[in-house]
Backbone as a ProteinNet text record, in pm:
[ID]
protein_1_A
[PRIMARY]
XXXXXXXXXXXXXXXXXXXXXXXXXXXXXXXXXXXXXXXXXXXXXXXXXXXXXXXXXXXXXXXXXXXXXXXXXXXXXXXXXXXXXXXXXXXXXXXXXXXXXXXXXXXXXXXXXXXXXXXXXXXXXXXXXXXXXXXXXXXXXXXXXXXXXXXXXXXXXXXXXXXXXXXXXXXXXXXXXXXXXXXXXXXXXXXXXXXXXXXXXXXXXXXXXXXXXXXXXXXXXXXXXXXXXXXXXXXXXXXXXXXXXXXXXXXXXXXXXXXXXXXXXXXXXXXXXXXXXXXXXXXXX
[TERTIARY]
-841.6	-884.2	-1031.3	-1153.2	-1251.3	-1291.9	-1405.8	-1414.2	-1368.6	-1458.7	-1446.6	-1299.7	-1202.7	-1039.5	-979.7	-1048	-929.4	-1003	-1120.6	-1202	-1135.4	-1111.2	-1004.3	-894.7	-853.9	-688.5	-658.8	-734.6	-704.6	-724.4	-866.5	-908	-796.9	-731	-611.4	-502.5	-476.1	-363.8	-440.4	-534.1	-584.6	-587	-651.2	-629.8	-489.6	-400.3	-269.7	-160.2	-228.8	-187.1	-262.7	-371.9	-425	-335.2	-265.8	-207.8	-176.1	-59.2	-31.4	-96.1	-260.2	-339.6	-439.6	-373.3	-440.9	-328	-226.1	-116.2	1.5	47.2	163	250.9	428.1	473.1	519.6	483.7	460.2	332.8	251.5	134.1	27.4	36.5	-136.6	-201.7	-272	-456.3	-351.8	-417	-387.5	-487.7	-614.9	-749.5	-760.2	-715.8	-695	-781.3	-900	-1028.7	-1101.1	-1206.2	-1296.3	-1292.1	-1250	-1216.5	-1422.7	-1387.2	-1522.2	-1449.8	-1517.7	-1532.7	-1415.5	-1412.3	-1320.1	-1134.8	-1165.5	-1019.4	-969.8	-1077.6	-1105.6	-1085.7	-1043.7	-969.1	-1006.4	-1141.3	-1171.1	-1171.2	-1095.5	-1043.3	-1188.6	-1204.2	-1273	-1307.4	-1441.6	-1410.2	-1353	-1323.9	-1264.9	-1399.2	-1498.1	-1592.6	-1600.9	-1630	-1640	-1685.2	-1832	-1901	-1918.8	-1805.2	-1759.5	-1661.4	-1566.1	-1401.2	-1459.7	-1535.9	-1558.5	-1608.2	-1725.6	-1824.4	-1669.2	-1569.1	-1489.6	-1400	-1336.6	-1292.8	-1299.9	-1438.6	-1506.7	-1503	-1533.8	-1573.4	-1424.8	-1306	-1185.3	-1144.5	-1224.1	-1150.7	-1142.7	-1305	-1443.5	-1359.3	-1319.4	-1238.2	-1171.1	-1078.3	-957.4	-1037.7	-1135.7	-1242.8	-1275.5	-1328.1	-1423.8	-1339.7	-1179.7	-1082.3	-1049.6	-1062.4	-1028.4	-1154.1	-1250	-1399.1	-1365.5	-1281.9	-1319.4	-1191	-1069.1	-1023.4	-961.5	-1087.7	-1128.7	-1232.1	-1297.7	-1415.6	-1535.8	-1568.6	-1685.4	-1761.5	-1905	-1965	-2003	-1998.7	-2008	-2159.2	-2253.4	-2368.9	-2399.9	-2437.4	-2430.1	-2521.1	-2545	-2649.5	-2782.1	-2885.1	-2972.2	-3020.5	-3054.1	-3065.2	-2959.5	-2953.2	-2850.5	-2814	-2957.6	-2969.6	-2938.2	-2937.4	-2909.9	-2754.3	-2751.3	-2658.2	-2650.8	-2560.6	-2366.4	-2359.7	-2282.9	-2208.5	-2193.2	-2129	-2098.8	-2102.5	-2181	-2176.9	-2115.9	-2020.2	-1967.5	-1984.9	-2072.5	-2119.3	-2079.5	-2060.8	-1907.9	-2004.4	-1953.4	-1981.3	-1992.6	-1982.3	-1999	-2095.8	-2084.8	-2205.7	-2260.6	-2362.2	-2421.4	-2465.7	-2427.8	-2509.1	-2374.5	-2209.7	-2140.8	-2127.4	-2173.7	-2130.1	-2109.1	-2038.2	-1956.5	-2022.6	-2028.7	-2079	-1942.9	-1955.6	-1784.3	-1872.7	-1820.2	-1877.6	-1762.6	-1778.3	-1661.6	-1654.1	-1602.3	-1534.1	-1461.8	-1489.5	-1381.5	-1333.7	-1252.4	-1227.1	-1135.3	-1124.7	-979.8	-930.3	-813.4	-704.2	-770	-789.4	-788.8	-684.2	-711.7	-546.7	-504.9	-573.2	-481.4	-470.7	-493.3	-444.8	-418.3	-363.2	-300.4	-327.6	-330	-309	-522.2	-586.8	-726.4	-824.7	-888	-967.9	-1097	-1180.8	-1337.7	-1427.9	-1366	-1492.6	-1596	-1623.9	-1756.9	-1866.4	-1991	-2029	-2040.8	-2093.7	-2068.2	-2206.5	-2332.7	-2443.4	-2511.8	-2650.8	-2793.5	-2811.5	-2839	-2873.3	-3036.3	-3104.2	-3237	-3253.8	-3408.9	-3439.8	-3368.3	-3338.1	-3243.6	-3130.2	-3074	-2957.1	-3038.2	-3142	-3238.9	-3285.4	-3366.4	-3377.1	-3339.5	-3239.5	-3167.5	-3242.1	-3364.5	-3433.3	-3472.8	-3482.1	-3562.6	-3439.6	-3527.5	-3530.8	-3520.5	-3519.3	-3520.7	-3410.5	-3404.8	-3247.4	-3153.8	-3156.5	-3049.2	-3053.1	-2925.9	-2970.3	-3034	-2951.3	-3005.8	-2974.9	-3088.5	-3077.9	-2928.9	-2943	-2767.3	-2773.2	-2839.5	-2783.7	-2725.8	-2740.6	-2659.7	-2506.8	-2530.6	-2364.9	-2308.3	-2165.7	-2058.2	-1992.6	-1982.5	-1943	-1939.3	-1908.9	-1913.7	-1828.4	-1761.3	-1612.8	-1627.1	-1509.6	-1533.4	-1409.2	-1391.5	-1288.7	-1259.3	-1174.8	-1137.8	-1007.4	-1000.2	-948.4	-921.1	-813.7	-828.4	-703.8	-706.7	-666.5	-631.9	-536.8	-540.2	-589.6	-637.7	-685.8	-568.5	-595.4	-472.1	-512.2	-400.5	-450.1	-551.3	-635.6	-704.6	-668.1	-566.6	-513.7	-482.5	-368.2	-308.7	-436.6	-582.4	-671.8	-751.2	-785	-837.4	-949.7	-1076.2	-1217.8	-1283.7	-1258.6	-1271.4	-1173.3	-1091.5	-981.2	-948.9	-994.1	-972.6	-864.6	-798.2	-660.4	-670.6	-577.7	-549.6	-499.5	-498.8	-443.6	-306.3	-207.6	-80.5	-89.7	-101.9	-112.3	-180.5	-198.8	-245.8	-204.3	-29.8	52.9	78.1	47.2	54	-34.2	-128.6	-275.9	-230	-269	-299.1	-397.8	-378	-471	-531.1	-686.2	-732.5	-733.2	-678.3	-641.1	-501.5	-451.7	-285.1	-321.5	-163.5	-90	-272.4	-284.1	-376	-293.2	-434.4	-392.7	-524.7	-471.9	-606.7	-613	-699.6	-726.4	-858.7	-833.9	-962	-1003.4	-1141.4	-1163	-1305.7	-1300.5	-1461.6	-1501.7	-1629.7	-1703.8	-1682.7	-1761.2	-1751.6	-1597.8	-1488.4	-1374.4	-1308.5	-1383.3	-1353.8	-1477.3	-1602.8	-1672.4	-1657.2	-1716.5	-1751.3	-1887	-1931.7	-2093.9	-2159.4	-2119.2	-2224.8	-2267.5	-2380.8	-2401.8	-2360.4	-2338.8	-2224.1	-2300.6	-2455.1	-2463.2	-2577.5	-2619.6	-2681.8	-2803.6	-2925.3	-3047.4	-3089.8	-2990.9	-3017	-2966.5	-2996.1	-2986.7	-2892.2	-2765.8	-2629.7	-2516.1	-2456.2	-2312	-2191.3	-2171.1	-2019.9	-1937.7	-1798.9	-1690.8	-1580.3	-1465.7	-1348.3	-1272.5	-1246.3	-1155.7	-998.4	-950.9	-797.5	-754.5	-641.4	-625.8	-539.7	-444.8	-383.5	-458.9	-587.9	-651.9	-724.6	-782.6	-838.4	-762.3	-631.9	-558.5	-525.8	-557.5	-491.1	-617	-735.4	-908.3	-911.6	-856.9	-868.9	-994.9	-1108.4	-1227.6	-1267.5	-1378.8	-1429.1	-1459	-1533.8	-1535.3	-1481.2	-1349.7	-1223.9	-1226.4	-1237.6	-1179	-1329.6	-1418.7	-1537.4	-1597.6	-1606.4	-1601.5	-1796.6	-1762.7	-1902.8	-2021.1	-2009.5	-2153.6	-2202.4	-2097	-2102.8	-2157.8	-2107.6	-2158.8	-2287.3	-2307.2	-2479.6	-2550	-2563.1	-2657.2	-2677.9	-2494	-2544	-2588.1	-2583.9	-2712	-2777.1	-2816.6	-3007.3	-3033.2	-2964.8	-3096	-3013.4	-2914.3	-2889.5	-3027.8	-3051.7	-3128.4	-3274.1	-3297.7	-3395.2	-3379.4	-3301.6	-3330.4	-3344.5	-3405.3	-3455.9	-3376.2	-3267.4	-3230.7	-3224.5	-3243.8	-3236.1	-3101	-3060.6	-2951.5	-2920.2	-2816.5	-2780.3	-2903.8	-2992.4	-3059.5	-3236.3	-3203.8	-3351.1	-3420.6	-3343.1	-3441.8	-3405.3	-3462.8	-3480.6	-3447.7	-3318.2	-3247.4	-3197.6	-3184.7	-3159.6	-3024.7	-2973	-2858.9	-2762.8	-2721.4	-2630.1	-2492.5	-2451.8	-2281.6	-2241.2	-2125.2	-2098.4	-2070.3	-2026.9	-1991.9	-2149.6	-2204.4	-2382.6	-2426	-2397.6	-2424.7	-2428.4	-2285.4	-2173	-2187.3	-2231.4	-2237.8	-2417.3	-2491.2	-2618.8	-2656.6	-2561	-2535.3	-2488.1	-2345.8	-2301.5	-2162.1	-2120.8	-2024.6	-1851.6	-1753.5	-1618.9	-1608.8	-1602.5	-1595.2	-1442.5	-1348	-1187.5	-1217.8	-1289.3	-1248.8	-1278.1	-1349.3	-1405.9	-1245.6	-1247.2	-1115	-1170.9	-1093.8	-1105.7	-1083	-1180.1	-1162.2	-1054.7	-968.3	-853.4	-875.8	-806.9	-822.8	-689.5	-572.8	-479.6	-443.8	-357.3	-278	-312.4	-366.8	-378.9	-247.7	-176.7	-45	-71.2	-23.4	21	22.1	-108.6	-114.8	33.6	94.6	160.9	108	200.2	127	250	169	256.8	178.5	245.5	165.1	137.1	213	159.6	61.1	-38.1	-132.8	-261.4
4151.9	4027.7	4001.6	3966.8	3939.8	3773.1	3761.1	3701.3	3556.2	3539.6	3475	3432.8	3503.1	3532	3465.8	3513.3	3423.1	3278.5	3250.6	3112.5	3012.9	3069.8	3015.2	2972.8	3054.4	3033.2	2933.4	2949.8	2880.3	2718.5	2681.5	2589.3	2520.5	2631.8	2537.4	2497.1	2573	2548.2	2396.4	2382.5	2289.8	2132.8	2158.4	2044.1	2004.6	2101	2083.2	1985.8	2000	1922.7	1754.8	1694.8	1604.9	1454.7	1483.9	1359.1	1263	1310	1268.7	1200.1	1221.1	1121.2	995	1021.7	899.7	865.2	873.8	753.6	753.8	622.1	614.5	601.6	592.9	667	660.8	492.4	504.4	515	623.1	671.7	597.8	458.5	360.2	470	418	434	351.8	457.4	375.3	251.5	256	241.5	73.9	-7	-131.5	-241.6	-186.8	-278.4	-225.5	-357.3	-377	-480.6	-512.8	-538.3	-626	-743.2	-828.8	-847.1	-931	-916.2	-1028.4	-1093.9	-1246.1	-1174.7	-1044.3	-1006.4	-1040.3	-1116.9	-1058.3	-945.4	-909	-817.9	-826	-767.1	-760.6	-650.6	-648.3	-558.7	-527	-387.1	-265.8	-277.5	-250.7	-208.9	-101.4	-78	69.1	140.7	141.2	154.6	276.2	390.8	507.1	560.6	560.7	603.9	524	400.1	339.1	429	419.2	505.9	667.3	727.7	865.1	854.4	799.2	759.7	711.5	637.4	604.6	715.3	772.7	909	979.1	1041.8	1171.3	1083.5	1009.2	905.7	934.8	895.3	886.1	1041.2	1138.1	1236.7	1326.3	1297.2	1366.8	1424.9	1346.1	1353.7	1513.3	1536.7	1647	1751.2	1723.7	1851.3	1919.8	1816.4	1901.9	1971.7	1857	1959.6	2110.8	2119	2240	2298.6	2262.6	2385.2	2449.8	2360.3	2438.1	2520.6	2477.8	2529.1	2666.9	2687.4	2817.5	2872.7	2887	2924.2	2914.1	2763.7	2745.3	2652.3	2629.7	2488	2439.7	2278.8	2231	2159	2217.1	2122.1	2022.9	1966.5	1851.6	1844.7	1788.9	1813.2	1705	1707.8	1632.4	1508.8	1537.2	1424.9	1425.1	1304.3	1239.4	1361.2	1406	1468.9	1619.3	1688.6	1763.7	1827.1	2002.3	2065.4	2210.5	2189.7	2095.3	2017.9	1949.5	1821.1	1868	1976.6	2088.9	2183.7	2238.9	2435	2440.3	2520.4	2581.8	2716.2	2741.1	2808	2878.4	3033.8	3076	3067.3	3038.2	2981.6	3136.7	3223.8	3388.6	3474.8	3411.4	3493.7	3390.2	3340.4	3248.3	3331.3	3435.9	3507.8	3489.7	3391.4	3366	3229.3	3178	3088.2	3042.9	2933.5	2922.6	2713.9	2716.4	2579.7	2467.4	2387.2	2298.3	2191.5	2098.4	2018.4	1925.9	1808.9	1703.2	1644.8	1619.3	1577.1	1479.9	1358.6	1278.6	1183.3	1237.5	1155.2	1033	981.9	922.9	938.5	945.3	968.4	877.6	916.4	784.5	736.1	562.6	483.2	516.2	526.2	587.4	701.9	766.8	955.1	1011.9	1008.9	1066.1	1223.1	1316	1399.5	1420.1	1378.9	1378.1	1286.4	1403	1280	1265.7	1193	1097.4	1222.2	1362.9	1473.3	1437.9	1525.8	1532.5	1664.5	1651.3	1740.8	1833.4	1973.2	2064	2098.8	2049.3	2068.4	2088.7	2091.6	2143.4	2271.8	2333.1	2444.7	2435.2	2367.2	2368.5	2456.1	2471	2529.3	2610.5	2539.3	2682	2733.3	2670.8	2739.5	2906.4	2893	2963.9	3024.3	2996.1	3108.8	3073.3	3178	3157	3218.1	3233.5	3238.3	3073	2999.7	2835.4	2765.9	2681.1	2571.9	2380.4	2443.1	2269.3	2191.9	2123.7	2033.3	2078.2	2224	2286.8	2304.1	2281	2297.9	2434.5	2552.2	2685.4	2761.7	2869.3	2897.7	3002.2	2934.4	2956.2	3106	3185.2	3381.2	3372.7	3263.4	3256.6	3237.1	3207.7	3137.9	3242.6	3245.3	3411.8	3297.4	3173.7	3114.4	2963.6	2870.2	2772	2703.6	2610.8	2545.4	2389.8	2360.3	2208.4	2179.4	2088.5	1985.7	1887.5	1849.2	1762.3	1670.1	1565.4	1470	1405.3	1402.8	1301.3	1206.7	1086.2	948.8	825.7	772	674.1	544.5	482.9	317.4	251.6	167.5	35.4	-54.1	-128.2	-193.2	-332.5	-391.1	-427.3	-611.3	-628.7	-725.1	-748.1	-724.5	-710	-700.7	-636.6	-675.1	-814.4	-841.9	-995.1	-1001.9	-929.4	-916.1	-1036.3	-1136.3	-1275.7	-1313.8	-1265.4	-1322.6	-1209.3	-1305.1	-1235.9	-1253.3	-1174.5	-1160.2	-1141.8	-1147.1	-1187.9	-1032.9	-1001.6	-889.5	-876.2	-952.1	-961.8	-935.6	-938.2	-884.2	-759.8	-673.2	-575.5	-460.3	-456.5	-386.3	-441.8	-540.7	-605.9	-612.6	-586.8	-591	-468.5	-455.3	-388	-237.9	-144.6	-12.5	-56.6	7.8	-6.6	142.4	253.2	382.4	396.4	533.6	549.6	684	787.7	914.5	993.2	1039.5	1136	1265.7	1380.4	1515.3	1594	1700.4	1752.5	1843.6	1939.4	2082.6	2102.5	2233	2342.6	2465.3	2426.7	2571.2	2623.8	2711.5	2742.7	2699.1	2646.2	2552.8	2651.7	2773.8	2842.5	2843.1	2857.2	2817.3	2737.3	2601	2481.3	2433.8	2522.8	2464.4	2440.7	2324	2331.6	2415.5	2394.6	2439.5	2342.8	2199	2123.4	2033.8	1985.6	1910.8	1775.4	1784	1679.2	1551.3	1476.8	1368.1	1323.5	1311.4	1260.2	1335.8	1316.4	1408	1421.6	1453.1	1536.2	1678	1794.5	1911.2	1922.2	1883.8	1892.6	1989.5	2097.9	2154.7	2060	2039.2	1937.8	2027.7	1957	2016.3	1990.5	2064.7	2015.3	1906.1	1843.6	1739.4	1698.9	1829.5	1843.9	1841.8	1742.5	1769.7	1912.7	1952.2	2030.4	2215.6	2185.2	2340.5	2308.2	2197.9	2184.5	2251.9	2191.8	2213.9	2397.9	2454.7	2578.4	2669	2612.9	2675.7	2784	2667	2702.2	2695.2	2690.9	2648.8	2722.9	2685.5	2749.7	2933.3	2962.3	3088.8	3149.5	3093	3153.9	3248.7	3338.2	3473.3	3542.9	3484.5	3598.4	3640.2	3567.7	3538.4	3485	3486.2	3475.5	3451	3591	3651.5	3567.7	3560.8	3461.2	3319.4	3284.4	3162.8	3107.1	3223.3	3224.3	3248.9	3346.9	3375.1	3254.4	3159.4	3071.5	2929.3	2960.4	2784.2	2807.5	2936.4	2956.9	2992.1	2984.7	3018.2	2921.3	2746.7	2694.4	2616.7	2594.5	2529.9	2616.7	2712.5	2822.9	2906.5	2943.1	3050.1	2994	3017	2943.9	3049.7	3001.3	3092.9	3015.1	3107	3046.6	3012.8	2936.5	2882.4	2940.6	2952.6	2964.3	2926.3	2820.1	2760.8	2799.8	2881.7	2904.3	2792.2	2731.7	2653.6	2707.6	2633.3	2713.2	2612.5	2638.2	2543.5	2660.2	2533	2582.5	2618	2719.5	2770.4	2672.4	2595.3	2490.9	2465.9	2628.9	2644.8	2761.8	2764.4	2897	3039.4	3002.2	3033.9	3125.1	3052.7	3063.4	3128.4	3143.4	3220.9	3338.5	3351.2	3511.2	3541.9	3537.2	3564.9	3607.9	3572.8	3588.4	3748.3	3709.6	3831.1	3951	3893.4	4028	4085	3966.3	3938.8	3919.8	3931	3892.9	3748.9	3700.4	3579.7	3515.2	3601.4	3569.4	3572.6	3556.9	3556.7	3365.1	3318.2	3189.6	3125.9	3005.5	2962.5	2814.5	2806.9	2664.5	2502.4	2420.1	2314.3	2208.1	2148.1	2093.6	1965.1	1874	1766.9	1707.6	1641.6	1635.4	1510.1	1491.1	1413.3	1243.7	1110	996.7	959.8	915.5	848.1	679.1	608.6	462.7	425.4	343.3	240	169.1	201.2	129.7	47.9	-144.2	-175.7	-188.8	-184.7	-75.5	-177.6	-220.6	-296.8	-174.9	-100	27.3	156.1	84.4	197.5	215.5
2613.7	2550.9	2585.8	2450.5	2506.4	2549.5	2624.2	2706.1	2604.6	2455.3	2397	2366.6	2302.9	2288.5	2408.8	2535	2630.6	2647.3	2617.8	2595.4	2521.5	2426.9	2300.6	2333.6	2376.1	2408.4	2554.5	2618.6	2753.6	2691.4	2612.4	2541.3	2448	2398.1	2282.2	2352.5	2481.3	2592.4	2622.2	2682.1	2759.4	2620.5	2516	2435	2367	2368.9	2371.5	2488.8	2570.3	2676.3	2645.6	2618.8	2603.8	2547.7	2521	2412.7	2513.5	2601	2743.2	2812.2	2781.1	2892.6	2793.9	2665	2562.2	2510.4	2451.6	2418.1	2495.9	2443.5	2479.3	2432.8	2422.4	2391	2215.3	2168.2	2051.9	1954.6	2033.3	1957	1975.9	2077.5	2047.3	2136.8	2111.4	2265.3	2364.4	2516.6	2650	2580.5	2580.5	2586.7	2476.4	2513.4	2475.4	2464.5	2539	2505.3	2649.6	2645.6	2820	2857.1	2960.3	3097.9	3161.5	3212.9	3291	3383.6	3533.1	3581	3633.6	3545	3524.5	3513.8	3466.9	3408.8	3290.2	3220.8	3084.5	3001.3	2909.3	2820.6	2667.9	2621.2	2495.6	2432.3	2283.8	2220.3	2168.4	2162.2	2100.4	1913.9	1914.5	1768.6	1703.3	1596.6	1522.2	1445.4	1491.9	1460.8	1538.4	1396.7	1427.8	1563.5	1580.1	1686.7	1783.4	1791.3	1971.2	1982.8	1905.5	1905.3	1966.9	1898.2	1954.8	2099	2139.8	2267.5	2375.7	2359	2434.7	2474.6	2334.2	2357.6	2426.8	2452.7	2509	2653.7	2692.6	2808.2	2897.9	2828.7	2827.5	2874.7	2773.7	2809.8	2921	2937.5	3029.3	3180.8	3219.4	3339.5	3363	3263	3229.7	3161.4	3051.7	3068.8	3180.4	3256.3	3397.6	3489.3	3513	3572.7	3472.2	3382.8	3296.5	3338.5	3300	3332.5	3485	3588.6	3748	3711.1	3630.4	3654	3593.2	3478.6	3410.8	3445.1	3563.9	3580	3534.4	3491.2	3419.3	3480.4	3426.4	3499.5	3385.9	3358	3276.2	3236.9	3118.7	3104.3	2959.1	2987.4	2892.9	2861.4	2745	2616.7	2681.6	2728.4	2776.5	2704.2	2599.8	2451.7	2382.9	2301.8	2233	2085.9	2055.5	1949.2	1928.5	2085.1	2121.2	2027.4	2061.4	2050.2	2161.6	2207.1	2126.8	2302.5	2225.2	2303.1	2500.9	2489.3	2613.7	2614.4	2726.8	2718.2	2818.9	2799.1	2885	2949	3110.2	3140.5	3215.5	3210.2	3330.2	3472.8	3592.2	3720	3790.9	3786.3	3796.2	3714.4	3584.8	3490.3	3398.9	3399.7	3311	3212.3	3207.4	3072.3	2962.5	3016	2927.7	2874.1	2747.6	2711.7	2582.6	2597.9	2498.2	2470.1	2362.4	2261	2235.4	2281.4	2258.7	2238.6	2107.6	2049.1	1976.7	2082.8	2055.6	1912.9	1818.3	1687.4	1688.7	1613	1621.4	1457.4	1381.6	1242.4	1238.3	1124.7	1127.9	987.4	963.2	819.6	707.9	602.3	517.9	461.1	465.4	467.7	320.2	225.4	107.7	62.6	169.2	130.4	218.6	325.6	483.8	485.7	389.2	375.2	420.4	416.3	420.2	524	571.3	690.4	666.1	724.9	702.1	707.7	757	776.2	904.6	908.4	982.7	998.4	1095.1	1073.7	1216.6	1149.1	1228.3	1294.8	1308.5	1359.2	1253	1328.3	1211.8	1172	1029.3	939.1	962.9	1022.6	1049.6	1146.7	1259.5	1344.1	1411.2	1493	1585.8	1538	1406.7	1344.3	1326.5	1215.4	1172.8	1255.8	1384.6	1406.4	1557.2	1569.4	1695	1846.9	1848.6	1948.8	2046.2	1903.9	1881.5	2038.2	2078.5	2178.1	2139.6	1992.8	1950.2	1896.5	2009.4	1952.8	2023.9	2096.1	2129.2	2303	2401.7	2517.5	2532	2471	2518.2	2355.2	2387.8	2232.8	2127.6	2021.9	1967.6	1992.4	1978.7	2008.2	2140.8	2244.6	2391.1	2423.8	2282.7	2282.4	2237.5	2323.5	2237.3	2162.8	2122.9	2021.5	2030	1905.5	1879.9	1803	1927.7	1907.1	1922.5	1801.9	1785.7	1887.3	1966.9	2021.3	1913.4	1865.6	1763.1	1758.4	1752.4	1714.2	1581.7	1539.7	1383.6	1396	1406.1	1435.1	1307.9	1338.2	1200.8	1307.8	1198	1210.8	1219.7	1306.4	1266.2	1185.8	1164.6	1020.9	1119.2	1004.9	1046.3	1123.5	1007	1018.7	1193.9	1236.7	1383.7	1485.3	1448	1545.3	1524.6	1677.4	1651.6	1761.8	1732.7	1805	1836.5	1837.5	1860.1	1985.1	1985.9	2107.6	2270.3	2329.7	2461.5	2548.9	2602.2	2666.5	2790.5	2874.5	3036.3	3076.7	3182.3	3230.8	3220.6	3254.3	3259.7	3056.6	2980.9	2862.7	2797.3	2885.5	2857.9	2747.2	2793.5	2715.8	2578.5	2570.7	2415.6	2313.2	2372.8	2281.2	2214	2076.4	1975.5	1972.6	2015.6	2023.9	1870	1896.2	1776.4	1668.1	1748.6	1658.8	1748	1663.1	1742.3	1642.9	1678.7	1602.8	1643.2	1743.8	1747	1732.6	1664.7	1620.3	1716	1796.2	1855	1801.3	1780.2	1724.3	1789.5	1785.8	1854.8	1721.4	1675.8	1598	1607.5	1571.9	1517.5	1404.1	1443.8	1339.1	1230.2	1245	1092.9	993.7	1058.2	1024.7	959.4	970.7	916.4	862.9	801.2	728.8	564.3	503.6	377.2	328.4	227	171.8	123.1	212.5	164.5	269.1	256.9	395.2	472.3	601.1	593.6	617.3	621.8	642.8	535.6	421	349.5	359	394.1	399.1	458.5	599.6	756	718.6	777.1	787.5	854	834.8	853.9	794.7	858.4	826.8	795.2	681	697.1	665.8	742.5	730.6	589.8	595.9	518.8	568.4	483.6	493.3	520	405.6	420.1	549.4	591	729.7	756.3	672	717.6	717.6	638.1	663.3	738.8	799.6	961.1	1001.2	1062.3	1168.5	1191.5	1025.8	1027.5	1043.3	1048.5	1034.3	885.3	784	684.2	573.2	622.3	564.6	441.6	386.9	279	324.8	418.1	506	566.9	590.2	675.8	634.8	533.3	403.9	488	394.7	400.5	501.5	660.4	790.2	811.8	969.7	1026.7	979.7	963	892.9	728.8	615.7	467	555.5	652.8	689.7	764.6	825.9	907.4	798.2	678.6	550	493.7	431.3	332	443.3	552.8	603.3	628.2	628.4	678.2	566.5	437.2	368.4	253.4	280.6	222.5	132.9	-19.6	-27.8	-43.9	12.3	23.1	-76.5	-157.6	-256.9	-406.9	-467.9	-630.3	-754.4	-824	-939.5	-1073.5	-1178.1	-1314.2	-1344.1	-1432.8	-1448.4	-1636.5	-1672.3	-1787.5	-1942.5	-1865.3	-1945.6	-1951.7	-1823.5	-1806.5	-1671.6	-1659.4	-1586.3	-1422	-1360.3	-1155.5	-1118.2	-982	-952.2	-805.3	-688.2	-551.4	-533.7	-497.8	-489.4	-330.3	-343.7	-274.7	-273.8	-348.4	-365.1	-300.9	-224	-201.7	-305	-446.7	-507.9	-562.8	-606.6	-679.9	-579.6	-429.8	-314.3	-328.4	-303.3	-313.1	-421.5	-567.5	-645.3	-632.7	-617	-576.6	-470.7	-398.9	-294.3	-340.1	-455.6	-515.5	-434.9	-335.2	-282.2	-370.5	-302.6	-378.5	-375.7	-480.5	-457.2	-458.5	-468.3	-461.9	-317	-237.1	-101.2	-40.2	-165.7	-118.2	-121.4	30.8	-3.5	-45.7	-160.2	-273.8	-142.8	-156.3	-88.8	-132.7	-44	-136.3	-124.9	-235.8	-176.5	-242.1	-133.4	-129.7	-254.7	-306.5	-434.4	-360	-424.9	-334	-372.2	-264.6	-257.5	-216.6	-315.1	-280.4	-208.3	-130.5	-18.7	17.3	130.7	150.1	274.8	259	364	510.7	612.1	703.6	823.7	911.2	1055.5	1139.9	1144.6	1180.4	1151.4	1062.6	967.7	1055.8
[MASK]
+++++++++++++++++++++++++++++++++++++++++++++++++++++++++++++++++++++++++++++++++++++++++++++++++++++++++++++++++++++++++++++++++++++++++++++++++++++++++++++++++++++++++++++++++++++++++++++++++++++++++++++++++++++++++++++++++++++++++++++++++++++++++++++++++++++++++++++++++++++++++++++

């Protein structure tokens, strides 16, 4: 098994175990708000990037016991902007490491079958050229690979929370988690990518949505591997072709890619997007 292969596997053992130390036993968050000094008890927003920041905060603990207790040392991304989230550096050979980059979605309430996405890092600089120092703790050719930690979570309904009202300690267990039903998964980014970018007009990898080809690292590149996926983001946006009509237009599809390349394109796997099923309303959503 190479070094990467047992990286993996110890990693899906280790986030497999996780659920245990964030809900309880009917699926809320331990994680019920913050706590002053008074014994005060204020509920949390559901606001994406508190929910993730608490997460990782939450989780941080049982990581670091996993890094000693896989032989790794753990470094953390120095800037906010930085990539990835954690390297994991073996504590015997630093010439091994591995990119783990925390993820965190939630379901959407009228299609369960589909989550909010996210993204998978920058197609800019150091994607490009993997010697580069920018943005990145150490440069991406260092890494024997690059793995998302992931989470995808439903919202509670909004109703049952009440961000205005503060609660006593002896009520702790009653307060309302503001997510519940977590799903963890471990993949490689390339695995679970789309071909389009995931944040508006940042130099962003976004992912697929479907929850269930997450979970299975069923991505657009799963088929064609690795390599289809390092070509089309370094040179996403970069190549100019005529179109049926004559006119010049940036190639921004996988399809217009692999076809460009001269590639099979029965290998692209089709992005799904699951049937919307009928809001139901549910105190439990």
């Amino acid at each position: 098994m190479s070094e990467k292969e047992e990286f993996e596997s110890d990693l899906i053992e280790f986030v497999n175990s996780l659920q245990k130390h964030i809900s309880m036993d009917d699926g809320q968050w331990t994680v019920k708000g913050f706590i002053d000094v008074f014994k005060n008890i204020y509920t949390i927003s559901s606001d994406t990037k508190i929910v993730s920041k608490i997460l990782e905060i939450h989780l941080f603990p049982e990581i670091l016991k996993f890094a000693e207790k896989s032989g790794y040392k753990l470094v953390l991304a120095e800037h906010q902007n930085y990539y990835p989230d954690i390297s994991f550096v073996k504590a015997d050979d630093d010439s091994v490491k591995f990119a783990v980059d925390f993820k965190t979605t939630y379901c959407k309430p009228d299609n369960p079958e589909v989550c909010n996405g996210f993204t998978l890092g920058s197609h800019g600089e150091y994607f490009r050229n993997r010697k580069s120092t920018k943005n990145i703790q150490f440069p991406y050719s260092e890494y024997q690979g690059h793995f998302c930690l992931g989470i995808i979570y439903d919202r509670t309904n909004g109703s049952t929370i009440d961000e205005t009202k503060s609660y006593g300690i002896e009520e702790l267990r009653s307060i309302a988690s503001v997510v519940r039903n977590f799903r963890f998964f471990v993949a490689e980014k390339w695995k679970i990518a789309s071909d389009k970018g995931g944040s508006g007009n940042t130099a962003n990898i976004g992912s697929i949505n479907n929850i269930s080809d997450i979970l299975e690292q069923k991505g657009m590149f799963s088929k064609l591997g690795e390599q289809w996926f390092d070509d089309y983001w370094k040179n996403y946006k970069r190549i100019t072709i005529e179109d049926e009509k004559g006119d010049s237009q940036q190639i921004s599809s996988l399809k217009d890619f692999v076809e460009y390349k001269k590639g099979d394109t029965s290998l692209i796997v089709p992005k799904r997007t699951a049937r919307r099923k009928k809001h139901r309303k549910n105190s439990d959503e």
